[in-house]
C-alpha positions as CSV (number, residue, x, y, z in Angstrom):
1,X,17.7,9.0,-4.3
2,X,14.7,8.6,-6.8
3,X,16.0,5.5,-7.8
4,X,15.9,4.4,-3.8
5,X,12.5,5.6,-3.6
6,X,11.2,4.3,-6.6
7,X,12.7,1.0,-5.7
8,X,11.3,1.5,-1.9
9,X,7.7,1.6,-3.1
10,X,7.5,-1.2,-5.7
11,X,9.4,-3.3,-3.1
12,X,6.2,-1.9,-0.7
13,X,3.6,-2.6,-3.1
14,X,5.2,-6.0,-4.2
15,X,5.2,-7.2,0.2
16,X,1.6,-6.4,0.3
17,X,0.6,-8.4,-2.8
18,X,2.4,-11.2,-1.6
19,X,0.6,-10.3,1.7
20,X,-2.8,-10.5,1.0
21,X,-1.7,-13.8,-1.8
22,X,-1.4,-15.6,1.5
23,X,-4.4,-14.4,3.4
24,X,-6.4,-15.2,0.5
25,X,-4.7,-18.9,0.5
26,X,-5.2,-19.8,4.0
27,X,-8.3,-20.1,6.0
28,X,-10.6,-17.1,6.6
29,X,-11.7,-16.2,9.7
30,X,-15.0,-16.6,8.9
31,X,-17.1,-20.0,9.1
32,X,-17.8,-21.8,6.2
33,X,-20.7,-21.2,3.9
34,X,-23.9,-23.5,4.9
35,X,-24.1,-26.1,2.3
36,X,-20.5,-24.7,1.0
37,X,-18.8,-27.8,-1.0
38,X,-15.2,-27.0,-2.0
39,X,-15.0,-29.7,-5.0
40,X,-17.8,-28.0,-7.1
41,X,-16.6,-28.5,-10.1
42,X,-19.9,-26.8,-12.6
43,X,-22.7,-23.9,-12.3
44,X,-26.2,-25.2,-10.9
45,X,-29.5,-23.0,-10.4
46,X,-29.5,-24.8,-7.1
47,X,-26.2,-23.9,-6.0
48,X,-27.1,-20.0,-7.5
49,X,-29.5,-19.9,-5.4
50,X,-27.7,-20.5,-2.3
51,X,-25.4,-18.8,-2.6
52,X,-27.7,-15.9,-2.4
53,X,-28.4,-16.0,1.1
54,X,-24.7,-16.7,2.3
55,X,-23.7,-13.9,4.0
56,X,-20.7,-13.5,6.6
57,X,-18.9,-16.2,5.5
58,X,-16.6,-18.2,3.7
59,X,-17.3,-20.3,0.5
60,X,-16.7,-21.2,-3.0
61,X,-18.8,-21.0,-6.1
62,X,-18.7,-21.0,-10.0
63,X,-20.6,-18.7,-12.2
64,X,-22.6,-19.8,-15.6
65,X,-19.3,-18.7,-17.4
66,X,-17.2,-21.1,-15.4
67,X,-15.8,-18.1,-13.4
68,X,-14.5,-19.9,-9.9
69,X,-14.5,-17.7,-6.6
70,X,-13.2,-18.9,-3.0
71,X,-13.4,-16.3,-0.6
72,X,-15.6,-14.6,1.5
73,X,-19.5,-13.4,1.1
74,X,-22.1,-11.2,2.7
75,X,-25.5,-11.1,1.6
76,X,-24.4,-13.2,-1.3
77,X,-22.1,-11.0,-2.4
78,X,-18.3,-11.8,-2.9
79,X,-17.2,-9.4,-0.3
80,X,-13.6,-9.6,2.0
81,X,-10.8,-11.5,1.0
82,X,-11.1,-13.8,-2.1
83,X,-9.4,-15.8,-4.8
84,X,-10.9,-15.2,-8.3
85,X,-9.8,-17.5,-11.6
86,X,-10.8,-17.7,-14.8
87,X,-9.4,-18.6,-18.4
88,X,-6.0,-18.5,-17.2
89,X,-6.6,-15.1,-15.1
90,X,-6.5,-15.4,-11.4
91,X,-7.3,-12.2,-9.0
92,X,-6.4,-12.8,-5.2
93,X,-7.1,-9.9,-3.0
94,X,-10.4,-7.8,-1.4
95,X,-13.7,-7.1,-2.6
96,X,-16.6,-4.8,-1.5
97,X,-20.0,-5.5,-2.7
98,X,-19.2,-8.0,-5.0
99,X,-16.6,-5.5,-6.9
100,X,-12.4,-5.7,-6.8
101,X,-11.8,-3.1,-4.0
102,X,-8.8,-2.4,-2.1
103,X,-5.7,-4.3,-2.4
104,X,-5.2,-7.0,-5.2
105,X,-2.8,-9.1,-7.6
106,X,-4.7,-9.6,-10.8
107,X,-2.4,-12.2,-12.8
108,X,-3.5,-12.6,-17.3
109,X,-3.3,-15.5,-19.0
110,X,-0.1,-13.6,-21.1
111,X,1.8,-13.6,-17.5
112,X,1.6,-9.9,-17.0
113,X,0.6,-9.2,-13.7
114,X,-0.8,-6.1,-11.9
115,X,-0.3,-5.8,-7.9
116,X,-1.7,-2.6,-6.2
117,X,-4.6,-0.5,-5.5
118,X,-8.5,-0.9,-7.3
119,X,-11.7,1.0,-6.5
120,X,-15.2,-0.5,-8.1
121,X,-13.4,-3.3,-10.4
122,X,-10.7,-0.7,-11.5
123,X,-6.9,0.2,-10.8
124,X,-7.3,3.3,-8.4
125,X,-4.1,4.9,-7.0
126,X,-0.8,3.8,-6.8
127,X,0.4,0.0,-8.6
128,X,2.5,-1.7,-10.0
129,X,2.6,-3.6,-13.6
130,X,5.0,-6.2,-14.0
131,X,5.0,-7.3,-18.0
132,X,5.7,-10.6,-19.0
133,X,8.8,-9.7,-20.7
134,X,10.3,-8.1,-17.5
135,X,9.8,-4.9,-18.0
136,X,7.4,-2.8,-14.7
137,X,5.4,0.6,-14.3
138,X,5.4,2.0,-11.6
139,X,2.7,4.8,-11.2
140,X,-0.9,6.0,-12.2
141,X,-3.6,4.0,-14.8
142,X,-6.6,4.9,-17.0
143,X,-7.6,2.1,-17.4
144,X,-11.2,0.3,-17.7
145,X,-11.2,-2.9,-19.1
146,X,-9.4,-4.9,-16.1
147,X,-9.5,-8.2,-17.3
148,X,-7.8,-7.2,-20.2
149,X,-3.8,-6.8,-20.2
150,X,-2.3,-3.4,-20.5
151,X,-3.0,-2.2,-24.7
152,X,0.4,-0.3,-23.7
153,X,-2.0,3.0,-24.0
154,X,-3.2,2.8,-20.1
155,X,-0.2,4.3,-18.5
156,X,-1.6,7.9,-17.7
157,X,-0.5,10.4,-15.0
158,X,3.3,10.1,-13.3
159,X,4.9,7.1,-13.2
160,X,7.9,5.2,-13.2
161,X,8.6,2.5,-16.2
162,X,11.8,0.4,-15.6
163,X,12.7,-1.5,-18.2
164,X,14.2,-4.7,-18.7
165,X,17.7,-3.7,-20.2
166,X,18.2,-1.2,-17.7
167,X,16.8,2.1,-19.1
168,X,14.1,3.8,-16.7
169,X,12.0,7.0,-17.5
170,X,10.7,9.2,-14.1
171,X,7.8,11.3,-15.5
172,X,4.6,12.2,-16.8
173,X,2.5,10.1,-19.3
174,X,-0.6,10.2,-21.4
175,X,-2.5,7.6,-23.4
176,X,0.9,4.5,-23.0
177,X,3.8,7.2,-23.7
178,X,6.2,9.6,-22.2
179,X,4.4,12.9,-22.5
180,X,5.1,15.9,-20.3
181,X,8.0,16.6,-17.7
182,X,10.2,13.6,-17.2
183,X,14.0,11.8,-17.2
184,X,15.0,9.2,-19.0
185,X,18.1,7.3,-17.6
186,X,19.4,4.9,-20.3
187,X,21.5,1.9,-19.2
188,X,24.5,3.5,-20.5
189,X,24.4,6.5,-17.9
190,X,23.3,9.3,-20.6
191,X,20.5,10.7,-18.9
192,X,17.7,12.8,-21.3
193,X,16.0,15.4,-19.5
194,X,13.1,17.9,-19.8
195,X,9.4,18.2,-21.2
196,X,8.5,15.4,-23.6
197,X,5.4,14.6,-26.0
198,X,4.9,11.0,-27.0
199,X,8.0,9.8,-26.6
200,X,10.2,11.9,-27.8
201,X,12.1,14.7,-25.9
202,X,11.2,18.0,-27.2
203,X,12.7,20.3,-24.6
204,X,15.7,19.5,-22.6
205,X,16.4,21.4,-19.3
């Protein structure tokens, strides 16, 4: 049944990515941008400046860092749906005052990939982290530093981790390991059960 659920809401979370992917790919609903040319290819003052006064509407731009952003402003603020690239890191999803908010796929240059919930440019609430090596979490962050890949010390709170040769754990975590009450379900069938403090099982039920 856990497995079902479990299964169930990264299936969810995974639809809604791919979702908003495709809102962000086609045509907004919004008008284009006043002076809004898609084939910028470099940062200008000019441009900057703009920029600044789009507002309800849909654009693309570059930052001084070579940051690209196509998607939507208001009061020259990436704001609605929008794609977000840079050094091999792509975002596609919402913002809110110029900030990731809402739903969102952040992709890293490694090919890990994050597809879920953020609040103010952080993972907020439920998500899912899918690791380049197969392996995906399931479950609650705390985590800061977004445009950086998971430091495999993020995973805090309950969560699922299923792993790539079959094993999944069903529990709590602190600081990237399995700490508290939780279930571990190797591949095998054994199943380890009970209270747990950095990855080892202390306490079985």
């Amino acid at each position: 049944m856990i497995v079902a659920l479990t299964m169930k809401k990264f299936l969810g979370i995974l639809v809604l990515g791919l979702l908003f992917s495709n809102l962000a790919q086609g045509e907004s609903l919004l008008p284009k941008c006043e002076g809004n040319d898609e084939k910028i290819s470099s940062f200008s003052v000019k441009h900057f400046r703009m920029v600044r006064k789009w507002t309800n509407c849909h654009g693309t731009t570059i930052s001084p860092k070579g940051a690209k952003y196509v998607g939507e402003f208001y009061k020259g603020k990436f704001h609605g749906q929008g794609i977000y690239t840079k050094d091999g890191r792509k975002y596609v999803g919402q913002y809110k005052n110029h900030k990731r908010h809402g739903q969102g796929t952040y992709t890293y240059a490694n090919g890990d990939m994050y597809v879920g919930e953020w609040k103010e440019h952080k993972y907020y609430g439920k998500g899912t982290y899918i690791y380049s090596n197969g392996d995906k979490y399931i479950g609650e962050w705390k985590k800061d530093k977004y445009f950086a890949p998971d430091n495999l010390k993020e995973r805090d709170g309950k969560g699922t981790y299923i792993y790539i040769n079959g094993d999944k754990y069903v529990g709590e975590w602190k600081k990237g390991k399995r700490h508290g009450k939780g279930t571990f379900t190797h591949a095998n069938g054994k199943v380890e059960e009970g209270i747990w403090k950095k990855n080892k099982l202390v306490k079985s039920k």
